[in-house]
FILUMMAR-750298 format. One record per residue: residue number from 1; residue in three letters; y, x, z of N, C-alpha, C in turn. Coordinates in pm, 1 decimal. Each point is the difference from the previous one (the first is absolute). Example, Ala and Ser with C-alpha at 12.3 -4.5 7.8 and 13.67 -1.06 7.14 Angstrom:
+-------+------+----------+----------+----------+----------+----------+----------+----------+----------+----------+
| zakol | keke |      npy |      npx |      npz |     capy |     capx |     capz |      cpy |      cpx |      cpz |
+-------+------+----------+----------+----------+----------+----------+----------+----------+----------+----------+
|     1 |  ala |   -569.0 |   1319.0 |    780.0 |    119.0 |    -89.0 |      0.0 |    120.0 |     90.0 |      0.0 |
|     2 |  ser |    105.0 |    -35.0 |    -72.0 |    119.0 |     82.0 |      6.0 |    109.0 |    -77.0 |     73.0 |
+-------+------+----------+----------+----------+----------+----------+----------+----------+----------+----------+
***
This chain:
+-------+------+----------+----------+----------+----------+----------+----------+----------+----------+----------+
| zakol | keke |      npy |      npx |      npz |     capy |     capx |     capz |      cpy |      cpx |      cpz |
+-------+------+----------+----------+----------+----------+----------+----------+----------+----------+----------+
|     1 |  unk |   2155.1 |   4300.8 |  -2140.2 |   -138.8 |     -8.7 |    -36.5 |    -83.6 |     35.1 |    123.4 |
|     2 |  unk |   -113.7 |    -91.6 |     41.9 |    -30.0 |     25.7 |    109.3 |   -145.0 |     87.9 |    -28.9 |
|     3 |  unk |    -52.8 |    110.5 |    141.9 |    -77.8 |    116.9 |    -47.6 |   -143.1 |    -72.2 |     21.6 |
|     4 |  unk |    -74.7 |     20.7 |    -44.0 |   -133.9 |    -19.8 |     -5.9 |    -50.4 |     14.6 |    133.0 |
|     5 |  unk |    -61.1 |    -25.2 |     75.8 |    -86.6 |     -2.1 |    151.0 |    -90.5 |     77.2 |     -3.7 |
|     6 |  unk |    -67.2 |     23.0 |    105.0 |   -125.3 |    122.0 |    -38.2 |    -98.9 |   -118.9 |    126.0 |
|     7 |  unk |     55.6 |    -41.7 |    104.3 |    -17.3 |    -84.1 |     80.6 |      2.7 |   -161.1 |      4.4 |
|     8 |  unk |   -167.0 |    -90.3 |      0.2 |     43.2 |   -143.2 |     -5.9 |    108.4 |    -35.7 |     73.0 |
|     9 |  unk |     56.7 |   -137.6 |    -76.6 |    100.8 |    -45.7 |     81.1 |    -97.0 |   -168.2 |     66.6 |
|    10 |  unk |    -21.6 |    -21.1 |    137.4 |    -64.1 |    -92.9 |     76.5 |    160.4 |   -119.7 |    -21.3 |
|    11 |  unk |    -79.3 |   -138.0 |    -48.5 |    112.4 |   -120.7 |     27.0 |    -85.2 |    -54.6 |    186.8 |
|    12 |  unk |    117.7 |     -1.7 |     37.5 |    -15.8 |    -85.5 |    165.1 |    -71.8 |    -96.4 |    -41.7 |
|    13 |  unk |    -17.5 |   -113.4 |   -127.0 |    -62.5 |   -129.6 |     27.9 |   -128.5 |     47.8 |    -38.3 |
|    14 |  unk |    -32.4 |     99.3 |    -40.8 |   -143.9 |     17.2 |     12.1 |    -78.6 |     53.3 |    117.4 |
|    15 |  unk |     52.9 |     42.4 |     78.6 |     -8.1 |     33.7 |    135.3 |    -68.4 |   -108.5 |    120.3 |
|    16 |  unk |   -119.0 |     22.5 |     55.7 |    -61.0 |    -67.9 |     95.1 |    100.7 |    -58.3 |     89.2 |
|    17 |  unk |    -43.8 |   -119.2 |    109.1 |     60.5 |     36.0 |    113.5 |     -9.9 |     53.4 |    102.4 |
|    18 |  unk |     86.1 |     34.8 |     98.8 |    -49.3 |    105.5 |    144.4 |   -126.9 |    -57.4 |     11.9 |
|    19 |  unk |     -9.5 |    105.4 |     98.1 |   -172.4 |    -35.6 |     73.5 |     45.4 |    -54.7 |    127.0 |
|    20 |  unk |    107.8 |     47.7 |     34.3 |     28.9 |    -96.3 |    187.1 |     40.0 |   -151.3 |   -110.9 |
|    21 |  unk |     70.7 |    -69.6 |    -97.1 |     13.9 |   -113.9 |    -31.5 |   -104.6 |    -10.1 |    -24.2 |
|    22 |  unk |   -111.6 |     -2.6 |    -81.3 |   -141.3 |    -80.0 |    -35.0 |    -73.7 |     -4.4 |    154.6 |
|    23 |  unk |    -32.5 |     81.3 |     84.3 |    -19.3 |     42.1 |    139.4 |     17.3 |   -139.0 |     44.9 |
|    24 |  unk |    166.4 |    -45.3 |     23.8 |     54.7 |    -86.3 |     87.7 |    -24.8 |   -167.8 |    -80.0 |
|    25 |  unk |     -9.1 |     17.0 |   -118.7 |    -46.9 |   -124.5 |    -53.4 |   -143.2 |     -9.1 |    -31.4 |
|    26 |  unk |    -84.6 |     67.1 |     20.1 |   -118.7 |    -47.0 |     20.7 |    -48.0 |     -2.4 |    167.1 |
|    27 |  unk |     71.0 |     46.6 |    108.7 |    -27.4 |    -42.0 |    131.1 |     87.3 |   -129.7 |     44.7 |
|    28 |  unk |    120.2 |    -17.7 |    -62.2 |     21.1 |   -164.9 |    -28.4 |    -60.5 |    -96.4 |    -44.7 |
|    29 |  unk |    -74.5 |      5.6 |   -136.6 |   -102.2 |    -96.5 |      6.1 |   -136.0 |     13.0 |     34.2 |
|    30 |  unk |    -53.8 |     92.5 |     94.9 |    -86.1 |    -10.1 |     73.9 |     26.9 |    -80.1 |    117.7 |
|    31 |  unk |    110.2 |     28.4 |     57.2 |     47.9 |    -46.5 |    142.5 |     50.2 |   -138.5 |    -37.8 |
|    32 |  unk |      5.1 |    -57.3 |   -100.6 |     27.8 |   -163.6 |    -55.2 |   -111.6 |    -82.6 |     24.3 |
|    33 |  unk |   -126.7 |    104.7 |   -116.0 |   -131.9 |    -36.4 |     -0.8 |    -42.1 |    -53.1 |    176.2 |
|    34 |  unk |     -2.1 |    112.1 |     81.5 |    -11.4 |     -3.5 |    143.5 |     33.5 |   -149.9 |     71.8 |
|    35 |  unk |    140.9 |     -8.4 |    -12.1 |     68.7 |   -134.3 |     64.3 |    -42.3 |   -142.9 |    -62.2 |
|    36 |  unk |    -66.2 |     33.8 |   -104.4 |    -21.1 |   -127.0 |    -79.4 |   -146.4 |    -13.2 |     43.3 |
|    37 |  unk |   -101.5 |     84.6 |     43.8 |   -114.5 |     18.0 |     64.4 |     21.2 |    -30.4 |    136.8 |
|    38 |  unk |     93.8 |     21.1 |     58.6 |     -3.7 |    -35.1 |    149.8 |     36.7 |   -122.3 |     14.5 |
|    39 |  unk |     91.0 |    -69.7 |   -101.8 |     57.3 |   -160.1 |      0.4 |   -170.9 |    -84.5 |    -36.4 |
|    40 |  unk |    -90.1 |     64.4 |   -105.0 |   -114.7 |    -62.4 |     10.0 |    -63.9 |    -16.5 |    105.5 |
|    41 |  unk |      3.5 |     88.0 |     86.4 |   -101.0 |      0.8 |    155.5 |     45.6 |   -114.9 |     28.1 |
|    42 |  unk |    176.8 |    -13.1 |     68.3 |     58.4 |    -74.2 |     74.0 |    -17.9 |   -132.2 |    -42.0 |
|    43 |  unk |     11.3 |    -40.8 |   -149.7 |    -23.2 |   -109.2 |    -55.5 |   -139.3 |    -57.5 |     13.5 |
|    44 |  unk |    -85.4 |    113.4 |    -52.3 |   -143.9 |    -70.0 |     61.2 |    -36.3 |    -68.1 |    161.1 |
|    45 |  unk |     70.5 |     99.4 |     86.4 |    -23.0 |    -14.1 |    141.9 |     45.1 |   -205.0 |     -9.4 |
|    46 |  unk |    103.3 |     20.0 |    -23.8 |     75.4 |   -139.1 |      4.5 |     -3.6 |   -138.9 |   -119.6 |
|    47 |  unk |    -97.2 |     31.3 |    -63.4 |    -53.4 |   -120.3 |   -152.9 |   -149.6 |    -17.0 |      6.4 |
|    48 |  unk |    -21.7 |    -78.1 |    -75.1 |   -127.6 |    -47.9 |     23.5 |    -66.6 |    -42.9 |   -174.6 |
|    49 |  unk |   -137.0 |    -38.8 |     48.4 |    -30.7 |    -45.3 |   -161.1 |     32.2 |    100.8 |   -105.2 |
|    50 |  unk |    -19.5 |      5.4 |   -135.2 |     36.4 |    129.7 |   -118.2 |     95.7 |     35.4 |     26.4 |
|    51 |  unk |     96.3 |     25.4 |     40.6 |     78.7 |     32.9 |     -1.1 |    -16.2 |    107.1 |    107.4 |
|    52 |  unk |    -60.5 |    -20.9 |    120.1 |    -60.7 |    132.3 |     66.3 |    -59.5 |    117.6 |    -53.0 |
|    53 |  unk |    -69.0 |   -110.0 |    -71.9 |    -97.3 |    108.3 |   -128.0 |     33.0 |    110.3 |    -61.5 |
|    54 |  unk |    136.8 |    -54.2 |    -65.7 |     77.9 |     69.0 |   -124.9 |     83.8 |     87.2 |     98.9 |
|    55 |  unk |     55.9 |     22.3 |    110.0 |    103.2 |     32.5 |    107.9 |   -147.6 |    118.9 |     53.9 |
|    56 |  unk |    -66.3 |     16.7 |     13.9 |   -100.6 |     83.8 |     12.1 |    -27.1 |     86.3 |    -98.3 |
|    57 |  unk |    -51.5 |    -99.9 |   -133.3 |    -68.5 |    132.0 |   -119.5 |    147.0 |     68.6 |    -16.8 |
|    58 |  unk |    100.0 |    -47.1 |    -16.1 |    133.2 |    101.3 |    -13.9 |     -8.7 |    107.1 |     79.9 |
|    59 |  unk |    -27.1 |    -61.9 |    130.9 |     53.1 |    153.0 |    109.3 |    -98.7 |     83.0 |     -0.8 |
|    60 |  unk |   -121.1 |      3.4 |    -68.2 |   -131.7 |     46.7 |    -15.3 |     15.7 |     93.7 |   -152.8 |
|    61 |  unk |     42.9 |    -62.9 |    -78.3 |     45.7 |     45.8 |   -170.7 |    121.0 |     90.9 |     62.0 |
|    62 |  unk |     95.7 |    -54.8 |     11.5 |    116.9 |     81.5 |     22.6 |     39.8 |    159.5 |     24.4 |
|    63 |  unk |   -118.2 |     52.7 |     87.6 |    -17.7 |    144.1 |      5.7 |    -37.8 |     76.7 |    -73.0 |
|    64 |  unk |    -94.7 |    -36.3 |    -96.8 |    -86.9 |     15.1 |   -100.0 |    143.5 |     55.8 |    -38.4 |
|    65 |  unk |     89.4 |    -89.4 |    -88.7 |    120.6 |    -47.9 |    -86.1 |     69.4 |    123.7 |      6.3 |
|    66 |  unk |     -2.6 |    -20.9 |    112.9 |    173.4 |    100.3 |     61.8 |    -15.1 |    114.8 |    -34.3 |
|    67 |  unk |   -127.4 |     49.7 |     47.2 |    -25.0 |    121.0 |    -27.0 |    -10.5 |     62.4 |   -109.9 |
|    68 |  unk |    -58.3 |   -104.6 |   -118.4 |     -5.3 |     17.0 |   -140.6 |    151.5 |    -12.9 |    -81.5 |
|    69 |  unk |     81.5 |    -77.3 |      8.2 |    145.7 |    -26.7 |    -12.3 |     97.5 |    134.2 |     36.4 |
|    70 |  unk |    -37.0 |     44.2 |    153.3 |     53.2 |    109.1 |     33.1 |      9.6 |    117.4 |    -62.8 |
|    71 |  unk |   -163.2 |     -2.1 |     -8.2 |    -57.5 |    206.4 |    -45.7 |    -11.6 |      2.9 |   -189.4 |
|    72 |  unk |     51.2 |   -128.3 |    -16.0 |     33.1 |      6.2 |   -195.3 |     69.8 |    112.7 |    -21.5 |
|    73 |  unk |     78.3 |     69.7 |     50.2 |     48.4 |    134.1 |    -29.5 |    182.4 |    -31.3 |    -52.5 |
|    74 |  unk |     21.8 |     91.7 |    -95.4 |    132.4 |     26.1 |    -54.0 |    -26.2 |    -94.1 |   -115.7 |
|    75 |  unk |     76.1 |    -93.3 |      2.2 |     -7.6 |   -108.4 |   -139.7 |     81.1 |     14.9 |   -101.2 |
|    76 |  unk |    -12.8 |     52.9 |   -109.9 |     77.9 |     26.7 |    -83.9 |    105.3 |   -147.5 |      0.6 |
|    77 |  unk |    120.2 |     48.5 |    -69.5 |    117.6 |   -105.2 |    -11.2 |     -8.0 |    -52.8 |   -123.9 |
|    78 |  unk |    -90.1 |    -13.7 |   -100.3 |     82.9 |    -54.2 |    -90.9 |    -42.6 |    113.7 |   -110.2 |
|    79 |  unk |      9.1 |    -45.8 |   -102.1 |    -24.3 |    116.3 |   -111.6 |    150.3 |     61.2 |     22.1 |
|    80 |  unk |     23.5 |    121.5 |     14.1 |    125.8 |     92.0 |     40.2 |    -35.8 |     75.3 |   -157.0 |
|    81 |  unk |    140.5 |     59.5 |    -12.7 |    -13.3 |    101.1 |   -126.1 |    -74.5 |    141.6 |     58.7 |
|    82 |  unk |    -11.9 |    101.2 |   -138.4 |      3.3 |    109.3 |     49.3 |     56.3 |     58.7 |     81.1 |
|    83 |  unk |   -146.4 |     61.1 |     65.5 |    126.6 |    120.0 |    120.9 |    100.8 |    128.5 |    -22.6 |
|    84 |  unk |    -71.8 |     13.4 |   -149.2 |     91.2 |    132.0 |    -43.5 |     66.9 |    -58.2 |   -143.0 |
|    85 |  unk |    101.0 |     46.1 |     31.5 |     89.0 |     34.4 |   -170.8 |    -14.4 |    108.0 |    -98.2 |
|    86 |  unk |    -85.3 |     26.2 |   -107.2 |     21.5 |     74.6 |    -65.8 |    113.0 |    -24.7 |   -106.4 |
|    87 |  unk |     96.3 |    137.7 |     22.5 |     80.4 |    -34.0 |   -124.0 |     -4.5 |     73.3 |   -123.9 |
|    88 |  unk |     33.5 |    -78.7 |   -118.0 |    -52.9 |     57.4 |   -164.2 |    132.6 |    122.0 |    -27.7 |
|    89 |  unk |    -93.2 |     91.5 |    -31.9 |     68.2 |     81.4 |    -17.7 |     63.9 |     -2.9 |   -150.9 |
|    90 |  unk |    141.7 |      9.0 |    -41.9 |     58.7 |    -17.7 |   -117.0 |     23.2 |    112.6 |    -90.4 |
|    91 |  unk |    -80.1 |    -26.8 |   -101.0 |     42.8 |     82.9 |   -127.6 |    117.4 |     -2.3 |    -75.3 |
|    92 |  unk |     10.4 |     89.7 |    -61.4 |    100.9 |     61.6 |    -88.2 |      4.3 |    -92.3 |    -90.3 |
|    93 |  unk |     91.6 |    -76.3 |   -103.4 |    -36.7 |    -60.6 |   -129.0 |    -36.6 |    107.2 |   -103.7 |
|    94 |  unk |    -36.0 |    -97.2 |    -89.6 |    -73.7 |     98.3 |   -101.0 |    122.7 |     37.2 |   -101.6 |
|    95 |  unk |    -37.9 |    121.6 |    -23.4 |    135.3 |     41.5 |   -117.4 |     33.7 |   -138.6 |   -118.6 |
|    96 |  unk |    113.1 |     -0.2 |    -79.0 |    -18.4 |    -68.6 |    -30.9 |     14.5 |     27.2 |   -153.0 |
|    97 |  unk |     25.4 |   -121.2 |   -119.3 |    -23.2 |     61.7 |   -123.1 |    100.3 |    150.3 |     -3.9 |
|    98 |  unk |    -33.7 |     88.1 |   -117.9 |    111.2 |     96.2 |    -59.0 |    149.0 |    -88.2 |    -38.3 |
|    99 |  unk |     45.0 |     90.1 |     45.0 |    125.4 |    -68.9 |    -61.7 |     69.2 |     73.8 |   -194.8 |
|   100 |  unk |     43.9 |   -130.3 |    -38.2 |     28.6 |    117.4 |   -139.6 |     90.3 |     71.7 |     15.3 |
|   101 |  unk |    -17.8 |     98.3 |    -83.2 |    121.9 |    130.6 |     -5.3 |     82.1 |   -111.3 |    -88.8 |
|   102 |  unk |    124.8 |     54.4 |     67.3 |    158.3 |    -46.1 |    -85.2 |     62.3 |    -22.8 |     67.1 |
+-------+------+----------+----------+----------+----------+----------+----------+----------+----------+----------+
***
């Protein structure tokens, strides 16, 4: 029979992730954002007509982006269960009928 806890019990899948992993994946897609802004320069330098256009408002939008994409914070995963387990504590059964004499 196992003893009653006095202390929650935490499940791991309710558990955030590190802060160096969220850290390193939001300076990954900043630094994506970045290269895809610098391919706009290069592309504009070298196209012509709308398409210059659009190869511009990107590399112009793009910073805006990154930065907003980036600093979104810790993103929850997913509806996760509870973080704590409470467990039910078990009663006694209830007496039960008299029994007859004999």
């Amino acid at each position: 029979m196992a003893t009653p806890r006095s202390e929650p019990v935490y499940r791991i899948t309710g558990a955030p992730t590190a802060q160096s992993e969220d850290l390193r994946g939001r300076t990954r897609k900043y630094l994506v954002s970045m290269g895809i802004r610098t391919a706009c320069f290069i592309g504009a330098t070298v196209t012509s007509g709308p398409l210059r256009w659009v190869l511009i408002a990107g590399a112009v939008l793009l910073p805006y982006l990154a930065v907003v994409f980036a600093n979104a914070g810790r993103a929850a995963r997913g509806a996760a269960p509870a973080t704590t387990v409470h467990e039910r504590t078990r009663n006694a059964l209830p007496k039960g009928p008299p029994t007859p004499p004999g």
